[in-house]
C-alpha positions as CSV (number, residue, x, y, z in Angstrom):
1,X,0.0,0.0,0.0
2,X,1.3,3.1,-1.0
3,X,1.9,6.2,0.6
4,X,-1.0,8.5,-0.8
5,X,-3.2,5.4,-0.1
6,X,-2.1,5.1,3.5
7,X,-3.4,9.2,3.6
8,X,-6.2,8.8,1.5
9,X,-7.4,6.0,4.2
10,X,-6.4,8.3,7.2
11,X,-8.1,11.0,5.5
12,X,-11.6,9.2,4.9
13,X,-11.2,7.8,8.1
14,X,-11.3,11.2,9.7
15,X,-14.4,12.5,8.1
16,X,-16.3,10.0,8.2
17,X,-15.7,9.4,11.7
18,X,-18.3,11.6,13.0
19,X,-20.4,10.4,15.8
20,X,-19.9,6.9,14.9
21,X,-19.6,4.7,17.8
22,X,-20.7,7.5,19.9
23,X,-21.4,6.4,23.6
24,X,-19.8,2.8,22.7
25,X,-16.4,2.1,25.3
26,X,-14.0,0.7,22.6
27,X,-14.5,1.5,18.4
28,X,-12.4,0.8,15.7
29,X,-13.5,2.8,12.8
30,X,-11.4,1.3,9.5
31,X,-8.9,0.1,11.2
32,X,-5.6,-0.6,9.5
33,X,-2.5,-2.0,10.9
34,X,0.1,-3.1,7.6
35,X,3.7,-4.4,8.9
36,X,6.8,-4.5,6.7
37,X,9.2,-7.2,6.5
38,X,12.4,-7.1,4.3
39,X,10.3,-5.4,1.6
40,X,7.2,-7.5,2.0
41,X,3.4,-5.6,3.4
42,X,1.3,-7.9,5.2
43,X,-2.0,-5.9,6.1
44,X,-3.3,-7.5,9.5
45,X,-6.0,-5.1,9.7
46,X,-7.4,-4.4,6.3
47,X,-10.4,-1.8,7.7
48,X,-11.6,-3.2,10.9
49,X,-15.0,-1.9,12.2
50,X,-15.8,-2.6,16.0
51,X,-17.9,-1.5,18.7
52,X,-18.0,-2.8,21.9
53,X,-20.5,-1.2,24.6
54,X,-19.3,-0.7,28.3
55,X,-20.4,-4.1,30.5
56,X,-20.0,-6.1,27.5
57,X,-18.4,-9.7,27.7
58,X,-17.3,-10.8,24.7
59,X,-15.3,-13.0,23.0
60,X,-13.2,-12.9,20.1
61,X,-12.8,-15.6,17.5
62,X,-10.9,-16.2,14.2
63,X,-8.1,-18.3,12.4
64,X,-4.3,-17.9,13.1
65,X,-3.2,-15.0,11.1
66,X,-7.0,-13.3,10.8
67,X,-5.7,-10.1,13.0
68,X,-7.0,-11.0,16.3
69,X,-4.3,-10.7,18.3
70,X,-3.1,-7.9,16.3
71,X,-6.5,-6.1,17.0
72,X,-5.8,-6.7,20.9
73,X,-2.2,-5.4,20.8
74,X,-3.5,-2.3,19.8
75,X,-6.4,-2.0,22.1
76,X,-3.8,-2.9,25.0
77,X,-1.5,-0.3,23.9
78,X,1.3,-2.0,23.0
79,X,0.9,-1.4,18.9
80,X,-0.5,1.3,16.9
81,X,-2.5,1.7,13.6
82,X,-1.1,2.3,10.5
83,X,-4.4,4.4,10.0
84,X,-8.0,4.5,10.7
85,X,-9.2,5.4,14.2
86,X,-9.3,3.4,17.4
87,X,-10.9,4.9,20.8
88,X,-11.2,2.8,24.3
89,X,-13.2,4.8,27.2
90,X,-12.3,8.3,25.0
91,X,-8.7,7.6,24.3
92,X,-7.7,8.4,21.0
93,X,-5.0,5.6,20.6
94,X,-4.4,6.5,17.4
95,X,-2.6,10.0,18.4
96,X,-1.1,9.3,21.7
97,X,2.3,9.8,23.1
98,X,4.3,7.2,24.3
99,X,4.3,8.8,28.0
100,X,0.2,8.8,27.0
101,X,0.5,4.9,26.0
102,X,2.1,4.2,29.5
103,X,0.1,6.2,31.6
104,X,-3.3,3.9,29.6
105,X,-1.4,1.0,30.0
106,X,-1.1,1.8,33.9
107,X,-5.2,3.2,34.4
108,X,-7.5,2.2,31.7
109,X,-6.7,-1.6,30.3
110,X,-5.7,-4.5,32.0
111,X,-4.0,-7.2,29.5
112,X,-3.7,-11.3,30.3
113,X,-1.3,-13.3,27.8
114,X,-2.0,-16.6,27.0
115,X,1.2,-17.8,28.4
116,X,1.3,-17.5,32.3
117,X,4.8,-16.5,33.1
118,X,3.9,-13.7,31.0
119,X,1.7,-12.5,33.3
120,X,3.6,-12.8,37.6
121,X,6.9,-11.6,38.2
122,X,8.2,-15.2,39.4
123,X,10.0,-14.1,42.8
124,X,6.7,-12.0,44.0
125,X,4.4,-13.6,45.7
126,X,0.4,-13.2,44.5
127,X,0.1,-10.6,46.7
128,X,2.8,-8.6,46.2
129,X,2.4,-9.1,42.4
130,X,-1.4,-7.7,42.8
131,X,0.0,-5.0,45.3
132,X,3.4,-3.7,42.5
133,X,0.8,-1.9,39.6
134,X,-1.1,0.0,43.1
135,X,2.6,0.6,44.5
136,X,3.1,2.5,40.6
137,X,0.1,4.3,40.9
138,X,0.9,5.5,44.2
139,X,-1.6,4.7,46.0
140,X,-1.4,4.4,50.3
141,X,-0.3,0.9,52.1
142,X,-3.8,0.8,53.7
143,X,-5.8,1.0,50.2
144,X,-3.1,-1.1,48.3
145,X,-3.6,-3.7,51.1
146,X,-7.5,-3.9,51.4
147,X,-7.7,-4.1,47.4
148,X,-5.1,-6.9,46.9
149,X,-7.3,-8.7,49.6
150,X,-10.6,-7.8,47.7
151,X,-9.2,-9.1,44.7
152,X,-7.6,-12.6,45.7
153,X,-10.7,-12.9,47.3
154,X,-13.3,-12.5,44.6
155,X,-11.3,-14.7,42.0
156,X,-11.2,-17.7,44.5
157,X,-7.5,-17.8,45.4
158,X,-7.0,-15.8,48.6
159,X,-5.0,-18.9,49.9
160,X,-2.5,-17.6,47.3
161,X,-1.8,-14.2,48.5
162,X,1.7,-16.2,50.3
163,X,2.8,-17.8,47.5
164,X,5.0,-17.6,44.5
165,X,3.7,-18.4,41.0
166,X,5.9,-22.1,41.2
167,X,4.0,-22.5,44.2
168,X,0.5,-22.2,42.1
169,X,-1.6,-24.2,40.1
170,X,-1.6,-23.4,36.3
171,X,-5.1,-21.9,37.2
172,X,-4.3,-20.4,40.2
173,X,-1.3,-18.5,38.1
174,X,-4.2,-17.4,35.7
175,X,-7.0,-16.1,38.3
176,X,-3.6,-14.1,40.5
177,X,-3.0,-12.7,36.7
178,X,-6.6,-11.6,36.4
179,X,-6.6,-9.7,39.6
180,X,-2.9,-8.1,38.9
181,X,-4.9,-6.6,35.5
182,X,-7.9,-5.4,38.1
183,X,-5.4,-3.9,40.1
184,X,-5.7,0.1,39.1
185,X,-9.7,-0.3,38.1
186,X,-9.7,-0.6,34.7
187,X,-11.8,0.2,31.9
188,X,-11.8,-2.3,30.2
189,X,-9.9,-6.3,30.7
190,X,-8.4,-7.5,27.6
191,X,-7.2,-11.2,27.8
192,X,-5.7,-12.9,24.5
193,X,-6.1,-16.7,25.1
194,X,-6.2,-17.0,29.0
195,X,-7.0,-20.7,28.8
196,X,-5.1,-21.6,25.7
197,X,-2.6,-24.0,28.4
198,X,-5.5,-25.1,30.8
199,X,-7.4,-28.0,30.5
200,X,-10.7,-28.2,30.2
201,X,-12.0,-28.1,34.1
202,X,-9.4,-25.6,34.8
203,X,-10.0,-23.2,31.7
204,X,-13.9,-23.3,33.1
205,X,-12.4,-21.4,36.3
206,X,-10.8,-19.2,35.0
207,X,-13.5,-18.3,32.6
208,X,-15.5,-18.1,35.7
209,X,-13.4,-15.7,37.1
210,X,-13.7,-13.4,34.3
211,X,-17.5,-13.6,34.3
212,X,-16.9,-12.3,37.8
213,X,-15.2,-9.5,37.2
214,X,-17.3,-8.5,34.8
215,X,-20.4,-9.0,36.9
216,X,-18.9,-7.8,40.5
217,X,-16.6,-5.1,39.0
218,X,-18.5,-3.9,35.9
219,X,-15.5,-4.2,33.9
220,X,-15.9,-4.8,30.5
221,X,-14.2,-8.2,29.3
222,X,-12.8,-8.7,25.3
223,X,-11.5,-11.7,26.2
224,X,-9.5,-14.3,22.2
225,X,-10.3,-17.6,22.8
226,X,-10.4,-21.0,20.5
227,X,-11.9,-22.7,23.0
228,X,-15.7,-22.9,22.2
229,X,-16.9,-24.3,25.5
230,X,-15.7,-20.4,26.2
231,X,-17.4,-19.0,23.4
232,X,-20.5,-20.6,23.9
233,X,-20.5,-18.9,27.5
234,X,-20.4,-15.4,26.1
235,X,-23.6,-13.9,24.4
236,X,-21.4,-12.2,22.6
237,X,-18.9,-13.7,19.6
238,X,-17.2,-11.6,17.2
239,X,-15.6,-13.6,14.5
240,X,-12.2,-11.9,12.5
241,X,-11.7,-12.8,9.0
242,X,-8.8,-11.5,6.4
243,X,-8.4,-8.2,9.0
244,X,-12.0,-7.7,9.0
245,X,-14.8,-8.3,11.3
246,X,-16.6,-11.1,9.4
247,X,-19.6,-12.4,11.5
248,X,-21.2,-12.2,15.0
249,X,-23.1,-14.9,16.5
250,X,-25.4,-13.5,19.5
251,X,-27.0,-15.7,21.6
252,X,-30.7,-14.5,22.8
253,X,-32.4,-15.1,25.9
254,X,-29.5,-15.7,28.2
255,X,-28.2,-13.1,30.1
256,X,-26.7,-14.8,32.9
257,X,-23.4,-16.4,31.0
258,X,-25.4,-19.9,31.2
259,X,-24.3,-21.2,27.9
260,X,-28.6,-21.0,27.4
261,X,-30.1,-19.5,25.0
262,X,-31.1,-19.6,21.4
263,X,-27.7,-18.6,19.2
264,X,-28.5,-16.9,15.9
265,X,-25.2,-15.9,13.6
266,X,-25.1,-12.6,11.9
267,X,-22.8,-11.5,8.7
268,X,-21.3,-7.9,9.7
269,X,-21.4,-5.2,7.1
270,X,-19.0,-2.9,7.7
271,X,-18.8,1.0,7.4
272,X,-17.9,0.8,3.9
273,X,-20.8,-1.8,2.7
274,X,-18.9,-5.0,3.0
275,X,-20.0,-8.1,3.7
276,X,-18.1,-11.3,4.5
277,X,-20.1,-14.1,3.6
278,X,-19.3,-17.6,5.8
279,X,-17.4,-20.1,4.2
280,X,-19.4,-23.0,5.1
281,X,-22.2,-21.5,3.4
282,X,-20.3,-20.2,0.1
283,X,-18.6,-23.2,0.0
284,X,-22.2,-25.6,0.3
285,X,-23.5,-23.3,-2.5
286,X,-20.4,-23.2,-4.9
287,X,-19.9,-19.7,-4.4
288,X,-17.1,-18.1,-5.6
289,X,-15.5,-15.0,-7.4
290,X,-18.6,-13.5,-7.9
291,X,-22.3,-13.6,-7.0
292,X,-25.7,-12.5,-8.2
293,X,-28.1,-9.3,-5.9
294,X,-31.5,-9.4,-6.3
295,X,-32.8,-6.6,-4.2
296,X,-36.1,-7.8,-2.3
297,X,-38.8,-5.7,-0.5
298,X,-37.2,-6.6,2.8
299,X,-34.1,-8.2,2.1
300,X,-31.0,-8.4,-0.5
301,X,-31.4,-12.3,-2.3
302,X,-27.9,-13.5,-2.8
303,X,-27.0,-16.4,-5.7
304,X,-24.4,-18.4,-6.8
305,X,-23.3,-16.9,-10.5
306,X,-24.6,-19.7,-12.9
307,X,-24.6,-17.9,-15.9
308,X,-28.3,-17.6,-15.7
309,X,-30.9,-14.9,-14.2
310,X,-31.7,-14.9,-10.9
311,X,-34.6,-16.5,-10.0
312,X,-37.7,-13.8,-10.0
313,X,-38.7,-15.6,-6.7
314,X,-37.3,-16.1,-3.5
315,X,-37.4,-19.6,-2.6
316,X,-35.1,-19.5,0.0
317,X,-33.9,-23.1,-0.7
318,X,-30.2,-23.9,-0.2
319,X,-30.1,-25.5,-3.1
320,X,-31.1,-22.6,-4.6
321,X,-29.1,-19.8,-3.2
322,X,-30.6,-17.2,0.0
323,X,-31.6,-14.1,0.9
324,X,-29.2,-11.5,3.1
């Protein structure tokens, strides 16, 4: 992508911004993020739209390479855009300094790798790796010590709070990690993978401990996951495709986190008119390279391009094609 594309992007981006998103705690308004190797582009983001309201829990889905992780990077402040416009809880991440970046890194997001020595400093013990981030943001030895106690408390491991992480449980390390990111009372908890080494039992605690903190504490949870016992938990699933936000699957008539609930998929069309169509479904239909529109009274009919008219009905047979 060339320069004058690169501005032409920022450019749009900025006037067609406008109130989009407005009143949502994290939007990503055609976001792009394009890394350069030894003279080689690979576009990560390739105009990302997201919104993501304050209390949510969600989850984030998508294949290795789809941008997910780049996505979260940037949300967590540790990359930036290439161009487009990114904003968690009214931070323009897009424009920040790097004394900005720390300063969000430290008060407004909370980040949990996949990979739990990531996440303790191995000679602190779980309390004193939940009390460091409070020692940072100055805070007194009374408050740092009642909300290190709160914390360990709420996630189910104050019988931690002596212990180094080689004296924990890979869970244990997990649920001490979740409260060092709760530390400072963020905005938002971003956690890429948290159960990608737990088993299956032990993943389902951790999850739980998230679902706490988002129900207890309010915080709003964006939480990458492969793990679809964990999807299915969320009403919430954002699926990433080629850069882009591809589909969204929300699951009605279950707020409580139960797994209950009817779960309907939706295709997302972006702020540009772009739709990603699932691949199960092109695939079934022999879709490819192109396809035929048919607008409809209420809806857009979508076929497979066969050479012939579309059919001046809407059967609504697989076999057939569908409606969008």
């Amino acid at each position: 992508m060339t320069a004058s594309e690169l501005d032409a992007l920022r450019q749009d981006a900025t006037r067609a911004h406008g109130d989009y998103g407005a009143g949502a705690l994290i939007v990503c308004d055609r976001l792009v993020r394009i890394y350069a190797a030894e003279g080689i582009e690979v576009q990560a983001l390739q105009g990302l739209d997201l919104l993501i309201e304050s209390g949510e829990l969600t989850a984030l889905v998508g294949a290795s390479g789809s941008g997910k992780s780049t996505l979260m990077n940037i949300l967590a402040g540790l990359d930036t855009p290439t161009a487009g416009a990114v904003r968690v809880a009214g931070h323009d991440l897009a424009t920040m300094t790097a004394r900005q970046r720390l300063a969000y890194r430290r008060s407004v997001v909370g980040f949990i790798w996949q990979q739990t020595a990531r996440n303790l400093l191995p000679y602190l013990t779980a309390y004193q790796n939940v009390d460091l981030p409070l020692r940072f943001a100055g805070a007194r030895r009374a408050v740092r010590r009642q909300r290190a106690g709160q914390l360990l408390e709420l996630l189910g491991v104050p019988d931690c709070a002596g212990r180094r992480p080689d004296q924990m449980s890979g869970g244990e390390q997990q649920r001490v990690s979740i409260a060092v990111a709760l530390a400072n009372s963020p905005a938002v908890l971003l956690a890429d993978e948290p159960t990608g080494e737990l088993d299956s039992v032990t993943a389902a605690s951790v999850f739980g401990a998230l679902q706490t903190a988002n129900s207890e504490l309010g915080v709003t949870v964006l939480v990458v996951t492969h793990d679809p016992a964990v999807s299915s938990m969320v009403r919430r699933v954002i699926a990433i495709r080629d850069g882009r936000t591809s589909t969204e699957t929300l699951r009605h008539g279950a707020g409580d986190g139960s797994g209950d609930g009817h779960a309907v998929e939706y295709a997302v069309l972006d702020r540009a008119g772009r739709l990603q169509l699932p691949l199960d479904m092109t695939e079934a239909l022999g879709m490819r390279d192109r396809v035929r529109l048919e607008p409809r009274q209420d809806h857009i009919g979508v076929w497979p391009d066969r050479g012939a008219t579309a059919p001046s009905s809407d059967p609504g047979s697989p076999a057939e094609g569908g409606g969008a």
